[in-house]
mmCIF file of the C-alpha atoms, coordinates in Angstrom:
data_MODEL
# 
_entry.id   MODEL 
# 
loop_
_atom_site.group_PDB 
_atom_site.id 
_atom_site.type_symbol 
_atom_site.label_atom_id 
_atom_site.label_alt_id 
_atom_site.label_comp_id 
_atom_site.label_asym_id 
_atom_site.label_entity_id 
_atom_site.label_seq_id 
_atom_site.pdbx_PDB_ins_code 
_atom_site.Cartn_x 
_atom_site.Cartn_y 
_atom_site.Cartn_z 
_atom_site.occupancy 
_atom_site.B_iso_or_equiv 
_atom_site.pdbx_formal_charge 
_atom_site.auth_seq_id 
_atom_site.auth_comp_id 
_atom_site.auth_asym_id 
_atom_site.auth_atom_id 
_atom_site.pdbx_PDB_model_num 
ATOM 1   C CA . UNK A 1 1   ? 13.776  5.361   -8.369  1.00 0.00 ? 1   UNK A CA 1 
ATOM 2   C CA . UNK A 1 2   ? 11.419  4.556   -5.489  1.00 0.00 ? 2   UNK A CA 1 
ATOM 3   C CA . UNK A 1 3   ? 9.036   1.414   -5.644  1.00 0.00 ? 3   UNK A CA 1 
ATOM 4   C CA . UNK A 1 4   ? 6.013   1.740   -4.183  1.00 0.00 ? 4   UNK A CA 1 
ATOM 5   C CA . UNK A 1 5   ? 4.984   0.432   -1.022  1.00 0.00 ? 5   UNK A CA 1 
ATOM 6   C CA . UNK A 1 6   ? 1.602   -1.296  -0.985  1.00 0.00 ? 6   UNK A CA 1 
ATOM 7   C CA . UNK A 1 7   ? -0.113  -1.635  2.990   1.00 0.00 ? 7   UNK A CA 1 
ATOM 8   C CA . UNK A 1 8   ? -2.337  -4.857  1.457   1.00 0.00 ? 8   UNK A CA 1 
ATOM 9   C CA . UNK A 1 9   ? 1.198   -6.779  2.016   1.00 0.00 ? 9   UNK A CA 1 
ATOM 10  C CA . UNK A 1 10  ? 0.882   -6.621  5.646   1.00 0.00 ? 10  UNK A CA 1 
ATOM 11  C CA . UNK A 1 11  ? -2.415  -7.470  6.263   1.00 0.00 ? 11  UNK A CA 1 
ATOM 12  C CA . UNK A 1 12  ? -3.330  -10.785 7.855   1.00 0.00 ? 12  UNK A CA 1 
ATOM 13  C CA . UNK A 1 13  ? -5.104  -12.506 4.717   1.00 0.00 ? 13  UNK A CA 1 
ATOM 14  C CA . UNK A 1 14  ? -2.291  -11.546 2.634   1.00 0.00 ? 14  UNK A CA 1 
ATOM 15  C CA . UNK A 1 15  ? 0.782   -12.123 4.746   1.00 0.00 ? 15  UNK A CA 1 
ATOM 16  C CA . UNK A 1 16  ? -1.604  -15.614 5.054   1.00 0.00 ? 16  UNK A CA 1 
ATOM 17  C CA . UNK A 1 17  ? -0.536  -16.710 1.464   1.00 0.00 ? 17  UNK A CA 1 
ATOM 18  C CA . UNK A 1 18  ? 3.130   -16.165 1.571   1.00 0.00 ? 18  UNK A CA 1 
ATOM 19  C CA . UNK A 1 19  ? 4.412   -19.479 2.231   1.00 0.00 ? 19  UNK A CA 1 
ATOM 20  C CA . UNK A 1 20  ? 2.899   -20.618 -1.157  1.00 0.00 ? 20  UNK A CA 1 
ATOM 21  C CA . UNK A 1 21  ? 4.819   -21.171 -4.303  1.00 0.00 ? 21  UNK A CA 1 
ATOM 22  C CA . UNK A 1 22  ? 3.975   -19.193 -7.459  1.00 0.00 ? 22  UNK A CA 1 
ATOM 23  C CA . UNK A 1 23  ? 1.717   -22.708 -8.913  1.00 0.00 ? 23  UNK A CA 1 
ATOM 24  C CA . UNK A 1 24  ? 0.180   -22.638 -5.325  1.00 0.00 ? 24  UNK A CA 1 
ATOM 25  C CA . UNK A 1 25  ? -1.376  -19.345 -5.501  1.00 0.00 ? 25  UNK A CA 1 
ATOM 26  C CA . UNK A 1 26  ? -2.008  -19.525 -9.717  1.00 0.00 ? 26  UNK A CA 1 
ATOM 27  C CA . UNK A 1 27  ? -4.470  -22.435 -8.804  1.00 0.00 ? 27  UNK A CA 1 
ATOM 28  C CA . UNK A 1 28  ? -5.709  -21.274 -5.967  1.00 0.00 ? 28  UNK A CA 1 
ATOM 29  C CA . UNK A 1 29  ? -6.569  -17.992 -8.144  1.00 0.00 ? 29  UNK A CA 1 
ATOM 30  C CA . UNK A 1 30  ? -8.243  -19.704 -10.869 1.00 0.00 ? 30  UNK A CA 1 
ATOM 31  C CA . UNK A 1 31  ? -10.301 -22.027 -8.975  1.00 0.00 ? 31  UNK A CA 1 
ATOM 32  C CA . UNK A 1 32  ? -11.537 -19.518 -6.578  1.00 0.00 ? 32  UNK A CA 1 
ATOM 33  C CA . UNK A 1 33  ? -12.867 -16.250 -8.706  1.00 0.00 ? 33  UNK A CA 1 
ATOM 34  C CA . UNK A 1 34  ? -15.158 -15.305 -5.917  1.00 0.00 ? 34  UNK A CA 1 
ATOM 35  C CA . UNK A 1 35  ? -11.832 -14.546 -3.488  1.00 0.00 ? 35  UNK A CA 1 
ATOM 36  C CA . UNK A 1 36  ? -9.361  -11.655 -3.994  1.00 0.00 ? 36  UNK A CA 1 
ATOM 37  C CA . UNK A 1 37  ? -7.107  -12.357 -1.799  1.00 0.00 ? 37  UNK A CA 1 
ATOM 38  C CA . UNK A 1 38  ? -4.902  -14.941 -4.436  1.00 0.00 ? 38  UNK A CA 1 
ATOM 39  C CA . UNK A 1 39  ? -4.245  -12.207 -6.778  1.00 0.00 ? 39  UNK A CA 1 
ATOM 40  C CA . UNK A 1 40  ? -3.371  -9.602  -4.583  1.00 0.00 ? 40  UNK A CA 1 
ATOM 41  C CA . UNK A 1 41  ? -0.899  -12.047 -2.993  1.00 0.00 ? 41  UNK A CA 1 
ATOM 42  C CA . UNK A 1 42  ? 0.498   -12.427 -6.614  1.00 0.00 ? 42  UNK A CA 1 
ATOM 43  C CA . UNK A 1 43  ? 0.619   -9.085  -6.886  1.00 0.00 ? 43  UNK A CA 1 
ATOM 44  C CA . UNK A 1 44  ? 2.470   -8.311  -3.799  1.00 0.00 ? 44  UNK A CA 1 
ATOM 45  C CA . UNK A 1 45  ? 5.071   -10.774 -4.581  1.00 0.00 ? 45  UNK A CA 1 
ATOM 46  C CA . UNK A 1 46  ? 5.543   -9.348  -7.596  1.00 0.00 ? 46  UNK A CA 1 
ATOM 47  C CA . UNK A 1 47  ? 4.422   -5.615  -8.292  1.00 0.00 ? 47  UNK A CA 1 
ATOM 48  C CA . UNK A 1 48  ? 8.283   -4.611  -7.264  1.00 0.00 ? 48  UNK A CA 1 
ATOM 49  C CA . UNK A 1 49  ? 9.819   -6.407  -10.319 1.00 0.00 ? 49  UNK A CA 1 
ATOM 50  C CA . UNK A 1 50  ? 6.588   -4.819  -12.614 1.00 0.00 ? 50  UNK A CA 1 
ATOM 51  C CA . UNK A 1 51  ? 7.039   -1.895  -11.537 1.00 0.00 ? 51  UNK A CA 1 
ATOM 52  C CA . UNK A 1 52  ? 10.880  -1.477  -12.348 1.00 0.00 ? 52  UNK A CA 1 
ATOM 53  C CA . UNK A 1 53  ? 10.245  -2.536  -15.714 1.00 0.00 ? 53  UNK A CA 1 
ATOM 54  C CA . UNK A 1 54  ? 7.741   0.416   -16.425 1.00 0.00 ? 54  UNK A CA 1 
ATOM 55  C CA . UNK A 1 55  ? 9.668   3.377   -14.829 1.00 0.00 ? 55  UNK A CA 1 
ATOM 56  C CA . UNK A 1 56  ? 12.406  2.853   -16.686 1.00 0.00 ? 56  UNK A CA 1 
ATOM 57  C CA . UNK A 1 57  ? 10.137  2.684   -19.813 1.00 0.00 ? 57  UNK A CA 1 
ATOM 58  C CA . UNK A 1 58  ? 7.550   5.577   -18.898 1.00 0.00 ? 58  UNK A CA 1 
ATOM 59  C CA . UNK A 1 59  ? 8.545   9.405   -19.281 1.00 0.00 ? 59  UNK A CA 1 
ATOM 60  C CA . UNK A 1 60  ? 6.589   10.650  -16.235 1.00 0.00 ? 60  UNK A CA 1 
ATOM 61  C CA . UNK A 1 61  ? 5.986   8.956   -12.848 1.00 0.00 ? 61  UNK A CA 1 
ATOM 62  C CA . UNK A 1 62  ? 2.588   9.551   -13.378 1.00 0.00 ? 62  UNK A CA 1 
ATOM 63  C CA . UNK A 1 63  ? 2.290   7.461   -16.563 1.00 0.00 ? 63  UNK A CA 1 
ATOM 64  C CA . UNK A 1 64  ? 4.463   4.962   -15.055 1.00 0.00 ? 64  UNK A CA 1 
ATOM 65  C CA . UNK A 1 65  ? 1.547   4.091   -12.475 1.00 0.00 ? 65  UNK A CA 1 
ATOM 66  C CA . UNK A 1 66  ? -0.945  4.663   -15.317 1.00 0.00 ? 66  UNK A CA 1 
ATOM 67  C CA . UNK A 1 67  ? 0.889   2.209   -17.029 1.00 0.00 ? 67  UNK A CA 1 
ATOM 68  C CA . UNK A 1 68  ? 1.800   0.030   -13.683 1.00 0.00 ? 68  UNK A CA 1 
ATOM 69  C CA . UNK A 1 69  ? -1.936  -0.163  -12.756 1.00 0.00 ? 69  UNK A CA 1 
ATOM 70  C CA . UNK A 1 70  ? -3.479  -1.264  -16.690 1.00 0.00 ? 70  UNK A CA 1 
ATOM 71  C CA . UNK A 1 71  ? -0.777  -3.828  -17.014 1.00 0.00 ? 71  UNK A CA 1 
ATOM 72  C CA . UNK A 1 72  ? -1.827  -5.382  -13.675 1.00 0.00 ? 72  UNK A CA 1 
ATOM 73  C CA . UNK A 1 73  ? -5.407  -4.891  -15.004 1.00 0.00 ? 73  UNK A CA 1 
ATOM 74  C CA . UNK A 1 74  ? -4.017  -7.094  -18.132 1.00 0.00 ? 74  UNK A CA 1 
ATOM 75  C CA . UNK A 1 75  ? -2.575  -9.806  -16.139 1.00 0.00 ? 75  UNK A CA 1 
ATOM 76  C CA . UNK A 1 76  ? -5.344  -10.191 -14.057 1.00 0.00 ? 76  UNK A CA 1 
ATOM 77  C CA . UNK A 1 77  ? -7.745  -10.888 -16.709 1.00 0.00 ? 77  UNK A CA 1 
ATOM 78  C CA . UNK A 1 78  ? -5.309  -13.379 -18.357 1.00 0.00 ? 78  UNK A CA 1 
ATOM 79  C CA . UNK A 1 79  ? -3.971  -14.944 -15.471 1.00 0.00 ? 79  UNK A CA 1 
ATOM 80  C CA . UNK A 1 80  ? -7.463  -17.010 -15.295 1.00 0.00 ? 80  UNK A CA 1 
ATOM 81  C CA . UNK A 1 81  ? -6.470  -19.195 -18.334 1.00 0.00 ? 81  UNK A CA 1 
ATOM 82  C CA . UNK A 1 82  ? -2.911  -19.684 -17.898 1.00 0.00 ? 82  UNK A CA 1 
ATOM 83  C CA . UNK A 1 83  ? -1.262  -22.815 -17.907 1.00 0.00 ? 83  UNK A CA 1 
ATOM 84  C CA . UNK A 1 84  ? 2.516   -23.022 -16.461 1.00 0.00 ? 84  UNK A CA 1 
ATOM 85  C CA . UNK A 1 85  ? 2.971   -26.446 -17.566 1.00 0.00 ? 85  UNK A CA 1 
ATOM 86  C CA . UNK A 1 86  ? 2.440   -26.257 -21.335 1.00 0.00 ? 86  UNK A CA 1 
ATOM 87  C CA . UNK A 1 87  ? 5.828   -26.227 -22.296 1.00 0.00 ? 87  UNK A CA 1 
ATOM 88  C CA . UNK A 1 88  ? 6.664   -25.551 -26.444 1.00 0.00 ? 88  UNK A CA 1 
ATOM 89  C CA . UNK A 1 89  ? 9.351   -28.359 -27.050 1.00 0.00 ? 89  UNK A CA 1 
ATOM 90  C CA . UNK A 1 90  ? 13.225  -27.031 -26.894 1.00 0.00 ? 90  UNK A CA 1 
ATOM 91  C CA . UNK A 1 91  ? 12.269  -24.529 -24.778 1.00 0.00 ? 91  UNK A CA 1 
ATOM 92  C CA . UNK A 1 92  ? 12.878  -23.645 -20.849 1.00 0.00 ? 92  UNK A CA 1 
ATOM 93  C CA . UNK A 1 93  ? 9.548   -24.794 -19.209 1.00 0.00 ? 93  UNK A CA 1 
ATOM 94  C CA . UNK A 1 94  ? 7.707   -21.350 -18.122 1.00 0.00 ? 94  UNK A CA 1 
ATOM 95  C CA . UNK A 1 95  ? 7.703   -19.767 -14.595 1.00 0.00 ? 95  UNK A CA 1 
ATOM 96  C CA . UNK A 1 96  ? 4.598   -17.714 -13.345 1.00 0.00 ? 96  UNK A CA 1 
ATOM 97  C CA . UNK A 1 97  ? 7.431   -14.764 -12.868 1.00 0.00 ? 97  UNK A CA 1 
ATOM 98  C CA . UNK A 1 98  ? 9.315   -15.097 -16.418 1.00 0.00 ? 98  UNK A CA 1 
ATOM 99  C CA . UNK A 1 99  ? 5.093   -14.768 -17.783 1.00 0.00 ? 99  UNK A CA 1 
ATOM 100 C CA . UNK A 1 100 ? 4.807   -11.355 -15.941 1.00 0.00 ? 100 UNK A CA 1 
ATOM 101 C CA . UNK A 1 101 ? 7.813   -10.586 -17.166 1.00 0.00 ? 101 UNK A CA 1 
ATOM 102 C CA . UNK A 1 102 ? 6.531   -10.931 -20.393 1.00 0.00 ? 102 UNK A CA 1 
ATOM 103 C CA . UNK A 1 103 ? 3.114   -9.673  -20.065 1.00 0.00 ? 103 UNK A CA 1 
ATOM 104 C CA . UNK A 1 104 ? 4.633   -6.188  -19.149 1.00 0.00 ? 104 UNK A CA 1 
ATOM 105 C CA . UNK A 1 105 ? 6.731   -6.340  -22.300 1.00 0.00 ? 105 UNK A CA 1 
ATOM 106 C CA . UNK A 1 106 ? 3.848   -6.253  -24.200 1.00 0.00 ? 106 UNK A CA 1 
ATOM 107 C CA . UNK A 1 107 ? 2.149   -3.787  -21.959 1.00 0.00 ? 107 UNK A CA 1 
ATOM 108 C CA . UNK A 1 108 ? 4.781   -1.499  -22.328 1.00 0.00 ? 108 UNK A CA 1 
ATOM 109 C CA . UNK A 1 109 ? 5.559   -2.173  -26.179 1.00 0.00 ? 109 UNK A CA 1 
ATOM 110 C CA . UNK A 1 110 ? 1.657   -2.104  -27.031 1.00 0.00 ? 110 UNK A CA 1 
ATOM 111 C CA . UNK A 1 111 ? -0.051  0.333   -24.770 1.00 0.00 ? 111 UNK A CA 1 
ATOM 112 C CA . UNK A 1 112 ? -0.960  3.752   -26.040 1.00 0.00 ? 112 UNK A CA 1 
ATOM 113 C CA . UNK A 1 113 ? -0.698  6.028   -22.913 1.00 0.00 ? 113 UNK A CA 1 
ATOM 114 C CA . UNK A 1 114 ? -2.659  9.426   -23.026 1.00 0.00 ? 114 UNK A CA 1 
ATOM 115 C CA . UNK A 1 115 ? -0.570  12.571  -21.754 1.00 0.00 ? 115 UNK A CA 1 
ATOM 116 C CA . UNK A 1 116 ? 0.083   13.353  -18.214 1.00 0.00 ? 116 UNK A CA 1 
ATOM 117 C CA . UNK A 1 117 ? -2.666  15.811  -17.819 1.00 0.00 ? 117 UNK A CA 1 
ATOM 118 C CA . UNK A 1 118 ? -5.603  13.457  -19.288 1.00 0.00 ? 118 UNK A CA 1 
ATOM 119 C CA . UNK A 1 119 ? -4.513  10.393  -16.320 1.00 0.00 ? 119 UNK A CA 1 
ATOM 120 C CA . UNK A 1 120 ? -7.018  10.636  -13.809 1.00 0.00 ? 120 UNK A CA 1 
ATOM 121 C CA . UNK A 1 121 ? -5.483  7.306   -12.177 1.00 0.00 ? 121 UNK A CA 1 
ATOM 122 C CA . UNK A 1 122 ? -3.411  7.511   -8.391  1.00 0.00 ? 122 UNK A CA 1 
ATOM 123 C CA . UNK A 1 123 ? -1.646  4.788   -7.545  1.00 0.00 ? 123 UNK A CA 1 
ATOM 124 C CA . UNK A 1 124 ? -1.932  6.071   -3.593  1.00 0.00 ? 124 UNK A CA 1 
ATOM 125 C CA . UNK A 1 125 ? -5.689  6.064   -3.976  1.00 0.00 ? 125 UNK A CA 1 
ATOM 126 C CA . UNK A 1 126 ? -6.633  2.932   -5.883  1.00 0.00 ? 126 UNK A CA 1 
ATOM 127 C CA . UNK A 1 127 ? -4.057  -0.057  -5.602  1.00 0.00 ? 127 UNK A CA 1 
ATOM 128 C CA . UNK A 1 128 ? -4.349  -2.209  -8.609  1.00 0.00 ? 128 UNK A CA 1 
ATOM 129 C CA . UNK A 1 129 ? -5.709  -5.298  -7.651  1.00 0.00 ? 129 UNK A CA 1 
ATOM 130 C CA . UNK A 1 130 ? -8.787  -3.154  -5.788  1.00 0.00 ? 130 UNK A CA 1 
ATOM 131 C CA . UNK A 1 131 ? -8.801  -1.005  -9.111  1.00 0.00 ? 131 UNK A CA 1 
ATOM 132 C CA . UNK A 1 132 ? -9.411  -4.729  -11.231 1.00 0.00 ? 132 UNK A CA 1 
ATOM 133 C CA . UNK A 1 133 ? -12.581 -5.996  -8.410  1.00 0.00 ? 133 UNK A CA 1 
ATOM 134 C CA . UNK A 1 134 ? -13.579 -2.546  -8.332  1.00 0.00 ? 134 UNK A CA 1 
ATOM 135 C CA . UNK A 1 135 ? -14.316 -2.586  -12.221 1.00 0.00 ? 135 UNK A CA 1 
ATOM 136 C CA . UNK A 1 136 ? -15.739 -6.017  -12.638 1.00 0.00 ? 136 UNK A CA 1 
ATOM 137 C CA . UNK A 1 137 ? -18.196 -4.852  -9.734  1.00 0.00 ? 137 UNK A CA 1 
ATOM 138 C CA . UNK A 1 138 ? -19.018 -1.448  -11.921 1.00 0.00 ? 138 UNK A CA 1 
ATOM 139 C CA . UNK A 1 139 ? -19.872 -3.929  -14.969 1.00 0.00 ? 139 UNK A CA 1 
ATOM 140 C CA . UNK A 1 140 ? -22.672 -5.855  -13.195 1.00 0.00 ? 140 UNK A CA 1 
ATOM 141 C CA . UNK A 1 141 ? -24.607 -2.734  -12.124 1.00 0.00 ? 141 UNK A CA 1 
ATOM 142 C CA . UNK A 1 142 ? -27.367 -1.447  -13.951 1.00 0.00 ? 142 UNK A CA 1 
ATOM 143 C CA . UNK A 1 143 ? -26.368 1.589   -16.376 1.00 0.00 ? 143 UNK A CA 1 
ATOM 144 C CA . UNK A 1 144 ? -27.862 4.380   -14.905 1.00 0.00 ? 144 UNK A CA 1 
ATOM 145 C CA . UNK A 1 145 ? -26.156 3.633   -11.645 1.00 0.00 ? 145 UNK A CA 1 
ATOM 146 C CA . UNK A 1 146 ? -22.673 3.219   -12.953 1.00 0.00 ? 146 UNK A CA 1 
ATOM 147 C CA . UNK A 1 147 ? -22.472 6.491   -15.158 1.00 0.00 ? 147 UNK A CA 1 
ATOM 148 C CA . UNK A 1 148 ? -23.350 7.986   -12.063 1.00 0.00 ? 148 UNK A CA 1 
ATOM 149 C CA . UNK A 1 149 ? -20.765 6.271   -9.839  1.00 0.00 ? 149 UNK A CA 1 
ATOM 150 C CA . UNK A 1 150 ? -18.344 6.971   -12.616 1.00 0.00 ? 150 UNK A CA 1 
ATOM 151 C CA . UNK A 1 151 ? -19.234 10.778  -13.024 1.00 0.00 ? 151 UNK A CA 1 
ATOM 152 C CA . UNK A 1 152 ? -18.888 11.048  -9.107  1.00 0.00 ? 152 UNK A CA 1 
ATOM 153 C CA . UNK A 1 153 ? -15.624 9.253   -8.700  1.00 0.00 ? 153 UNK A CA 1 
ATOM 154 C CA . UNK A 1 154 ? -13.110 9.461   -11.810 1.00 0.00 ? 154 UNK A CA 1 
ATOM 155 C CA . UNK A 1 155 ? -14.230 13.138  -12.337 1.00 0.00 ? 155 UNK A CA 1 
ATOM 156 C CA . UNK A 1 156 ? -14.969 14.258  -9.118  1.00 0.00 ? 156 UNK A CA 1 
ATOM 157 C CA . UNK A 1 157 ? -18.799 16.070  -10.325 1.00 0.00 ? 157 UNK A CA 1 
ATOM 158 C CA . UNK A 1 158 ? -20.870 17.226  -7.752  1.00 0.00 ? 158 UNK A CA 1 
ATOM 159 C CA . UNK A 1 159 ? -24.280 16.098  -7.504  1.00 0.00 ? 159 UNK A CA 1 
ATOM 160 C CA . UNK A 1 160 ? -26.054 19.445  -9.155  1.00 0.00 ? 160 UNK A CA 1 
ATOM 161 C CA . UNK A 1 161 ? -23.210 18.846  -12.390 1.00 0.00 ? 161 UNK A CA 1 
ATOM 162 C CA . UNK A 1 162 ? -24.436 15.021  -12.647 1.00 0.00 ? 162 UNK A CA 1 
ATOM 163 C CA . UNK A 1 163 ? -28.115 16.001  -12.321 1.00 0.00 ? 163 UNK A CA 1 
ATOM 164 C CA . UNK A 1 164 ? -27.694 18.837  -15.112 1.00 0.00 ? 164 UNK A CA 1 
ATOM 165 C CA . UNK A 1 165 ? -25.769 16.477  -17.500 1.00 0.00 ? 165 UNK A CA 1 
ATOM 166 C CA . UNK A 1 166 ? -28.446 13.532  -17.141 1.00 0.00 ? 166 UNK A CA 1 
ATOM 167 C CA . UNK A 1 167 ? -31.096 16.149  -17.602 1.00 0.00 ? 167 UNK A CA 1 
ATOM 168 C CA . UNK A 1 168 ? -29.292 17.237  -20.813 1.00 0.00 ? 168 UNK A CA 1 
ATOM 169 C CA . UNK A 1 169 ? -29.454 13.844  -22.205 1.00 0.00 ? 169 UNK A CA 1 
ATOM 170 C CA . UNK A 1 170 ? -33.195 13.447  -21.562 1.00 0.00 ? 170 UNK A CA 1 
ATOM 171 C CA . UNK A 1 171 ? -33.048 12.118  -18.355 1.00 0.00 ? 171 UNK A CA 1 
ATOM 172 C CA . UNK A 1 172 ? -35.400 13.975  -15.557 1.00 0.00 ? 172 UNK A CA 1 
ATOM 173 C CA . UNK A 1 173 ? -33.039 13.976  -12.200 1.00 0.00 ? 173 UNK A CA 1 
ATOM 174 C CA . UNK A 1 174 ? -32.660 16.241  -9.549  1.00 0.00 ? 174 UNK A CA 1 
ATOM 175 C CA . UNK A 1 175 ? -28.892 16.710  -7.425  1.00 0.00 ? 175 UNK A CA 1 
ATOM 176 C CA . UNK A 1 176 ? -31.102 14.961  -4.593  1.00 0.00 ? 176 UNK A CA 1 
ATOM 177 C CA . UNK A 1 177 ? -31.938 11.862  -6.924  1.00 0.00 ? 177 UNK A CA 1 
ATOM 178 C CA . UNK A 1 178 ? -28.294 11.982  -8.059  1.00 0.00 ? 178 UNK A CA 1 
ATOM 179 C CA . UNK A 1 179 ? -26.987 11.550  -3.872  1.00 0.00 ? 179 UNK A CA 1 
ATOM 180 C CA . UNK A 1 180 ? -29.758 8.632   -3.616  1.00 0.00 ? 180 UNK A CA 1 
ATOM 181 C CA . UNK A 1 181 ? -28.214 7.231   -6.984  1.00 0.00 ? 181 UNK A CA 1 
ATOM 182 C CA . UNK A 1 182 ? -24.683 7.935   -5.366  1.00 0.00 ? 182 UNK A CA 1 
ATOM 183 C CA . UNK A 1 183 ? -25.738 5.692   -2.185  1.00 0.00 ? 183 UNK A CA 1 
ATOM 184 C CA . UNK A 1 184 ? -27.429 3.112   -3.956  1.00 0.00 ? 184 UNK A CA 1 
ATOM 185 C CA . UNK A 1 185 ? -24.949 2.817   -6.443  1.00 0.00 ? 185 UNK A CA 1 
ATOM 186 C CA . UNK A 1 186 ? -22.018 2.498   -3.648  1.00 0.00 ? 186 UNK A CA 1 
ATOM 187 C CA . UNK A 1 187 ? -24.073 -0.050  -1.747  1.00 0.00 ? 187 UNK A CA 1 
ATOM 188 C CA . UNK A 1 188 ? -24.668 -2.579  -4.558  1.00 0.00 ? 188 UNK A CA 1 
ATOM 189 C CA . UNK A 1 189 ? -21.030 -1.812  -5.401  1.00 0.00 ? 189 UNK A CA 1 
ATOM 190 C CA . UNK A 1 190 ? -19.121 -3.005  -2.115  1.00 0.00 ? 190 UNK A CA 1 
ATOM 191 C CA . UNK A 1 191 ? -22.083 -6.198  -2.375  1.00 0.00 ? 191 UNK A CA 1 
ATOM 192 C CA . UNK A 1 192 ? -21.017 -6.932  -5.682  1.00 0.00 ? 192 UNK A CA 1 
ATOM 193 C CA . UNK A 1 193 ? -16.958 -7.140  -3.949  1.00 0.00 ? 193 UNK A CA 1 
ATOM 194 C CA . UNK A 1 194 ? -15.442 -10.099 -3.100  1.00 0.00 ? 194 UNK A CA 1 
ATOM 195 C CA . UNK A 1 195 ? -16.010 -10.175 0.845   1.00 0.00 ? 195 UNK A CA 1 
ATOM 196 C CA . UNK A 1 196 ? -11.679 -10.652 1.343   1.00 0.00 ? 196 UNK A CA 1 
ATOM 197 C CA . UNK A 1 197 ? -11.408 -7.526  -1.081  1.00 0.00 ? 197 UNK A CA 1 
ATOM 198 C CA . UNK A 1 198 ? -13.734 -5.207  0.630   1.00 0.00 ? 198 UNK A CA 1 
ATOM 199 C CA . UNK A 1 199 ? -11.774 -7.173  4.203   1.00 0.00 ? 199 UNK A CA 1 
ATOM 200 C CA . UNK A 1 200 ? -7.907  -6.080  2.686   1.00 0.00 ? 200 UNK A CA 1 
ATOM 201 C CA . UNK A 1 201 ? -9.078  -2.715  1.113   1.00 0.00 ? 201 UNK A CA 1 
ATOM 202 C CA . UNK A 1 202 ? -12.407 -1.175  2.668   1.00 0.00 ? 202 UNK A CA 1 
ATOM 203 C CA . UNK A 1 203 ? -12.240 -1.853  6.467   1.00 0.00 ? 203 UNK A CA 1 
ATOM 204 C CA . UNK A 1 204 ? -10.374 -0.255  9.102   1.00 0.00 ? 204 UNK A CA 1 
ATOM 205 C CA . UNK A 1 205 ? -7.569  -1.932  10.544  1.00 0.00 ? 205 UNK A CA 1 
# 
């Protein structure tokens, strides 16, 4: 079994965070929600040990990324209210990696995964932690503009096939209207990034 290599690890804001313990970069997560960087550092450090716990679960690599990327989606949002030192009496006090641990258990054990053929999700395209900022960014823009985005980018329609499926649902939109959507749509998204994400993911090294 392979893991997969993610580039984000090498890049300077990441490789930045290393030195941190696993508390360090927990609070520095939670108290800064307008930064990326924290999680994907989290994720770096720990995607490898994730990851080996869904292949060997998953019966085609292609779910096991499916599954890889939603239980990362999982921990992010949960990872805001998380408290290492609330410790149940009698019991071994709880590490951030023995939580992940458990947070793909239940991933694995409670996730219904569609077939092979219905995953539109690549794990070489869309790393996880862009695929989590990404979606947050898609829920604050206006409606019209996401469907759009969403149409254009998980399943790959052209502009005349977006135009011709608004227009079927009442709306009056031409394929050049659609591209202006497109634009505007992609503009507001990358805004609506944290500036470190956009840094780590969207620019050029």
């Amino acid at each position: 079994m392979q893991i997969p290599h993610f580039t984000e690890a090498n890049h300077p804001l990441v490789k930045s965070l290393f030195h941190h313990s696993d508390h360090e970069l927990l609070t520095l997560f939670q108290r800064h929600s307008d930064s990326g960087k924290y999680f994907t550092a989290i994720f770096c450090r720990y995607s490898p040990i994730v990851y080996t716990l869904i292949r060997h679960s998953a019966r085609s690599p292609v779910q096991a990324d499916y599954l890889f990327a939603l239980t990362w989606r999982h921990i992010y949002y949960q990872l805001g209210g998380l408290d290492l030192s609330i410790n149940p009496p009698g019991k071994e006090s709880l590490t951030l990696q023995n939580w992940l641990i458990n947070m793909t258990a239940y991933c694995i054990n409670e996730t219904e995964l569609p077939p092979t053929e219905a995953i539109h999700y690549s794990l070489k395209t869309t790393s996880p932690p862009l695929w989590c900022y990404v979606e947050q960014a898609l829920d604050q823009l206006p409606a019209m503009l996401r469907l759009i985005v969403l149409m254009a980018q998980t399943f790959h329609w052209s502009e005349t096939r977006i135009a011709a499926y608004l227009q079927a649902e009442g709306e009056v939109l031409t394929p050049a209207d659609v591209a202006n959507f497109l634009q505007e749509g992609y503009l507001m998204l990358e805004e609506k990034l944290p500036a470190d994400v956009c840094a780590i993911y969207l620019e050029e090294s």
